[in-house]
MDTraj code that builds the backbone (N, CA, C; nanometers):
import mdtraj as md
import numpy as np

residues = "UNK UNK UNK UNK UNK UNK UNK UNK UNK UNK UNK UNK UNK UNK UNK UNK UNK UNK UNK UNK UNK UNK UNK UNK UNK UNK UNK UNK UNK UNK UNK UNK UNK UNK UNK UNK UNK UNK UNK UNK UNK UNK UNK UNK UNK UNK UNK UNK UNK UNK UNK UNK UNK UNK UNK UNK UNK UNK UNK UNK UNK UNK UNK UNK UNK UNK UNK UNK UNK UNK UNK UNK".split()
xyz = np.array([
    [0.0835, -0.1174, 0.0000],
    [0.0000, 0.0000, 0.0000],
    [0.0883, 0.1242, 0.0000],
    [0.0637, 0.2502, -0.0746],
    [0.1281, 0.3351, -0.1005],
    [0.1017, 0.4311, 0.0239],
    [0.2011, 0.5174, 0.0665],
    [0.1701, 0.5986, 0.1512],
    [0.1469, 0.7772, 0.0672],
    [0.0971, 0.8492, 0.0988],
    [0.0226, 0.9898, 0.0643],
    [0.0427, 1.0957, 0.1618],
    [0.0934, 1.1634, 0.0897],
    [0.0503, 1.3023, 0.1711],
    [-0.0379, 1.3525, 0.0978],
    [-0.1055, 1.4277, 0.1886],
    [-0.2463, 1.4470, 0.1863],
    [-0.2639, 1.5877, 0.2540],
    [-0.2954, 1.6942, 0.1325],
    [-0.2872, 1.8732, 0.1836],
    [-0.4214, 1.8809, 0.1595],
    [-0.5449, 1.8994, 0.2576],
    [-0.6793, 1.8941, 0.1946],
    [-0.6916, 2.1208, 0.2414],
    [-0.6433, 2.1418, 0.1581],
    [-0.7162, 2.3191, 0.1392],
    [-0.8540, 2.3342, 0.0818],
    [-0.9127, 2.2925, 0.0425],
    [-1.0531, 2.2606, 0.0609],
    [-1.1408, 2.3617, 0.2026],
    [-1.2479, 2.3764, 0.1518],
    [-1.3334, 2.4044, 0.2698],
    [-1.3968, 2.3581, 0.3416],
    [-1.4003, 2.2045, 0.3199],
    [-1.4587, 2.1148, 0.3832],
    [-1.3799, 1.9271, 0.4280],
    [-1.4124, 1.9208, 0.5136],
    [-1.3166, 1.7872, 0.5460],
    [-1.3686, 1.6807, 0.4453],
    [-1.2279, 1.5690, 0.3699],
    [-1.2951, 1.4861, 0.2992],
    [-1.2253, 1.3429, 0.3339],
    [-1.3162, 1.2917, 0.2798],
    [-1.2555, 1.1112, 0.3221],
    [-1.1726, 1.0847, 0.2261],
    [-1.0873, 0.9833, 0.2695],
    [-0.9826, 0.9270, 0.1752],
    [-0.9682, 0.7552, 0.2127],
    [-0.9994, 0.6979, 0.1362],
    [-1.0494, 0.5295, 0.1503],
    [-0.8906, 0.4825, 0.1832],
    [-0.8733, 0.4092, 0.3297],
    [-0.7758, 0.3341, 0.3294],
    [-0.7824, 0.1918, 0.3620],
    [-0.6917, 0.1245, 0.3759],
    [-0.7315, -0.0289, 0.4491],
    [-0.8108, -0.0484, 0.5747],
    [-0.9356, -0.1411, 0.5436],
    [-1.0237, -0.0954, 0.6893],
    [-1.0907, 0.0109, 0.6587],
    [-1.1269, 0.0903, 0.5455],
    [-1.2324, 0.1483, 0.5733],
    [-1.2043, 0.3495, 0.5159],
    [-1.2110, 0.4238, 0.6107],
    [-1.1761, 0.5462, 0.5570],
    [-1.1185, 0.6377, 0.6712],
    [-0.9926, 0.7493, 0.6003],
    [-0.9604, 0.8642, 0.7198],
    [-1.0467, 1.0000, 0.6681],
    [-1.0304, 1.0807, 0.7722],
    [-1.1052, 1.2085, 0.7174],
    [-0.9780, 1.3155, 0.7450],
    [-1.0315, 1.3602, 0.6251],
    [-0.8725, 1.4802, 0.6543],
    [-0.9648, 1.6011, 0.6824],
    [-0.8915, 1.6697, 0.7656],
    [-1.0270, 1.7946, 0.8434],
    [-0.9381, 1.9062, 0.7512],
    [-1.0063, 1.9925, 0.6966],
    [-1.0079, 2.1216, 0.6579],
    [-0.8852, 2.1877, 0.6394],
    [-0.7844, 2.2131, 0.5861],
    [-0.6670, 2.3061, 0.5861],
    [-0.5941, 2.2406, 0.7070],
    [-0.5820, 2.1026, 0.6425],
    [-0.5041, 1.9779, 0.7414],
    [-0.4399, 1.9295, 0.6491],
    [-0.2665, 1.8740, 0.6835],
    [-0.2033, 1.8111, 0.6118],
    [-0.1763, 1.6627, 0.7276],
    [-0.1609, 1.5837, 0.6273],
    [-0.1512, 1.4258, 0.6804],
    [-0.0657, 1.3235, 0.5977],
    [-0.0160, 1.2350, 0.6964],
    [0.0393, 1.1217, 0.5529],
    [-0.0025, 1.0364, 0.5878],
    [-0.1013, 0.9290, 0.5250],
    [-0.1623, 0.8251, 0.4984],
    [-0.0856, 0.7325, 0.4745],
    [-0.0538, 0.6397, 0.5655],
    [0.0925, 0.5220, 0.5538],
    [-0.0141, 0.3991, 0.4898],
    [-0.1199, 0.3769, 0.5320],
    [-0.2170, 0.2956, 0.4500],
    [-0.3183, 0.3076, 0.3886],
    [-0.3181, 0.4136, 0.3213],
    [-0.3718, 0.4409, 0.2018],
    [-0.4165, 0.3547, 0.0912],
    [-0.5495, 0.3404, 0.0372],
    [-0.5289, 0.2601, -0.1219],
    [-0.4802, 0.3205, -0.2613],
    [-0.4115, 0.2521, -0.3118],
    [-0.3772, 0.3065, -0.4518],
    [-0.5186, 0.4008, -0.5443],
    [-0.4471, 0.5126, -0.5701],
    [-0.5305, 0.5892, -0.6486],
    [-0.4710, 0.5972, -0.7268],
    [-0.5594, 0.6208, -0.8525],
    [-0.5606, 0.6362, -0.9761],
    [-0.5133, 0.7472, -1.0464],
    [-0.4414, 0.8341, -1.1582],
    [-0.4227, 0.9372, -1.1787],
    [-0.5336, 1.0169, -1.1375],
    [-0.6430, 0.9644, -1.2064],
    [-0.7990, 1.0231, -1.2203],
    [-0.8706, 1.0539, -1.0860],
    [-0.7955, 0.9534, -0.9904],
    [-0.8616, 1.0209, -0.8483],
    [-0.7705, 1.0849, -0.8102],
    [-0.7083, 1.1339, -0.8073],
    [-0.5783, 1.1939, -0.7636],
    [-0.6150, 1.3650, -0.8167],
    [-0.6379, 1.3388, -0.9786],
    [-0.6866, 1.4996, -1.0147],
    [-0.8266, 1.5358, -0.9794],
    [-0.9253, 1.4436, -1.0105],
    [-0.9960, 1.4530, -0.9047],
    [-1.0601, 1.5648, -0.7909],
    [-0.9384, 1.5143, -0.6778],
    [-0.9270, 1.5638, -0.5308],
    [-0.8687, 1.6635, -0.5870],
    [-0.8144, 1.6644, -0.6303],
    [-0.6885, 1.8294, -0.7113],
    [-0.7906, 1.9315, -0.7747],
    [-0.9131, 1.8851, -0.8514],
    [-1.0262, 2.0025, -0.8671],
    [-1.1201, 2.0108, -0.7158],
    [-1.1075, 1.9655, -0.6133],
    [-1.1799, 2.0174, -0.5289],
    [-1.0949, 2.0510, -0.4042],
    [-0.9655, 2.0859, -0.4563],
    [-0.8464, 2.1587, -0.3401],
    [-0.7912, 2.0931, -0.2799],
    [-0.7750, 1.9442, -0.2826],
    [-0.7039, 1.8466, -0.1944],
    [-0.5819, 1.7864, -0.2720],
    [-0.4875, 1.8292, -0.2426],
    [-0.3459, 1.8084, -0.2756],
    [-0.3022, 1.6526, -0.2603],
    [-0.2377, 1.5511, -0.3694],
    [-0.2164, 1.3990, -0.2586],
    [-0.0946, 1.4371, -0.3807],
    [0.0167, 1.3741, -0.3033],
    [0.1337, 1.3260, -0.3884],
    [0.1847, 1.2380, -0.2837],
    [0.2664, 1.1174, -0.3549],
    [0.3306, 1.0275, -0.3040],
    [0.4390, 1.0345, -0.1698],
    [0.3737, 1.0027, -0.0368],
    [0.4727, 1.0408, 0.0698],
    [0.6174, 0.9859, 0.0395],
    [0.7699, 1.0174, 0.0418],
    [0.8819, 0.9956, 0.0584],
    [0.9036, 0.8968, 0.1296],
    [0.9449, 0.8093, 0.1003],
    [1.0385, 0.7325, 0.1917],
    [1.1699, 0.7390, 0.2404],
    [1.1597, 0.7253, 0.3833],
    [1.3475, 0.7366, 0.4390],
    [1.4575, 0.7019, 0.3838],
    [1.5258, 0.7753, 0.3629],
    [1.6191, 0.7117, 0.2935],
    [1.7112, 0.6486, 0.3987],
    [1.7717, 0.5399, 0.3361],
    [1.8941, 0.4447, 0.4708],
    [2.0201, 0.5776, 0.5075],
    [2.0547, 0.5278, 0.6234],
    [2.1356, 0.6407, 0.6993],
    [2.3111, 0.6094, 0.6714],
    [2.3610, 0.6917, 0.5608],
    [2.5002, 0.6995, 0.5052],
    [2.5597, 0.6852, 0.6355],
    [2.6238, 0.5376, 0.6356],
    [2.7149, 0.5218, 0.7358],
    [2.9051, 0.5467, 0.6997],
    [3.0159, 0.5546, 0.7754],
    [3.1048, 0.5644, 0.6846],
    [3.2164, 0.4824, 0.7595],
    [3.3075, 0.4051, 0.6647],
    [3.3229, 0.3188, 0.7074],
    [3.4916, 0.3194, 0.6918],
    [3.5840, 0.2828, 0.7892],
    [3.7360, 0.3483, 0.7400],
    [3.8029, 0.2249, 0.7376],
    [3.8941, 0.2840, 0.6570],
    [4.0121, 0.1646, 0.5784],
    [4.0743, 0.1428, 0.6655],
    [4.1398, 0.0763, 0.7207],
    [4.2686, 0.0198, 0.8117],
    [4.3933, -0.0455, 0.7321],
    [4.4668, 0.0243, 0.6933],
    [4.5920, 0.0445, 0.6507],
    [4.6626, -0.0980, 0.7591],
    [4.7496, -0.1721, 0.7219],
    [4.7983, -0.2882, 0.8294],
    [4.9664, -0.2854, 0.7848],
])
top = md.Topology()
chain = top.add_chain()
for i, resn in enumerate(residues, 1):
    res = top.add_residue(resn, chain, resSeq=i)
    for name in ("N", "CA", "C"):
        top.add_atom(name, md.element.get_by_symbol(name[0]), res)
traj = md.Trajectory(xyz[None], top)
């Protein structure tokens, strides 16, 4: 399942269907939806004509460790 951020500027709170059912994003609320269902371009623009922003949340990237030579 894809995770979302989710900018609803909208004037009104709207649902967003996830596993189990639905979240409500309240009004000039941002959120990231870690279980989210896959949307479609078409729902995606959608929510984008009625002010609700979704683009694909980021994932962490792994933490650059650094690692030293030992010369012997």
């Amino acid at each position: 399942m894809p995770a979302y951020e989710v900018q609803n500027k909208s004037p009104r709170d709207k649902a967003i269907r996830v596993f189990g059912g639905t979240d409500i994003v309240k009004s000039g609320a941002s959120v990231v939806l870690e279980n989210a269902l896959e949307l479609s371009e078409d729902q995606i623009k959608d929510f984008a004509d009625m002010g609700v922003i979704i683009t694909l949340a980021g994932k962490a990237k792994p933490a650059k460790t650094q690692s030293k030579i030992i010369k012997g």
